[in-house]
N, C-alpha and C positions, 0 to 999 in steps of 0.2 A: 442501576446501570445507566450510563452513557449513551449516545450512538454519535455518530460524525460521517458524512458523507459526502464522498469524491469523486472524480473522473480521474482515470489514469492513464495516461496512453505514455510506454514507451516501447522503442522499438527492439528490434534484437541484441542492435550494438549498444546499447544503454545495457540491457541486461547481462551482457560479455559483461562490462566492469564490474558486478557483480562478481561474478564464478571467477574472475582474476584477481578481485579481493582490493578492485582498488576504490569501489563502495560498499560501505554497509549500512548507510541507512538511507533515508530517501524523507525529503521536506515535503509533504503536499496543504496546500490550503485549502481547508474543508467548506463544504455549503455555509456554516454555520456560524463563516468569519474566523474563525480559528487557523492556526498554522501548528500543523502538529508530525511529528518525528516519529518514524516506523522503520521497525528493523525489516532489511530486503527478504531477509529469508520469512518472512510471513507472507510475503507473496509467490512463493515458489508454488504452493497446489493451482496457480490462476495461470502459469509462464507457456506460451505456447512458442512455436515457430517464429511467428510475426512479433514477438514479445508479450507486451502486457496491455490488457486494451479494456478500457468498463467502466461502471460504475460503481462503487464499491459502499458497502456501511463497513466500519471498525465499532464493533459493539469494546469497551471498556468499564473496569469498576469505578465506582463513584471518585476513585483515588488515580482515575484514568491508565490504570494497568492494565496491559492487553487482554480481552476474554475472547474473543474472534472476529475473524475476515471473512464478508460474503462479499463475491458478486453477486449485482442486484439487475443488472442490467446486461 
């Protein structure tokens, strides 16, 4: 297994274009020097009021396919 870890911060109106469909993934560059590609709807259990705000690990298999989303922070 993998891990990769980020900051996230967007706000409400970033995550509108979400739920209107006029994004579906989302670029973040990870501690680890990487640039890596995540579908939005894996952050939907983390989405508040204010939007999206943390720090996050993305655990993946060794073939880098999704296994799970925590906030860490």
């Amino acid at each position: 297994m993998k891990q990769f870890t980020f900051r996230l911060s967007l706000s409400s109106e970033e995550i509108m274009l979400m739920y209107q469909g006029h994004v579906r993934r989302l670029v973040v560059r990870c501690e680890q020097g990487l640039t890596l590609e995540l579908a939005l709807e894996k952050l939907r259990p983390f989405i508040s009021i204010s939007g999206v705000h943390g720090y996050f690990r993305l655990n993946t298999q060794d073939d880098h396919r999704f296994v799970s989303l925590e906030r860490i922070k």
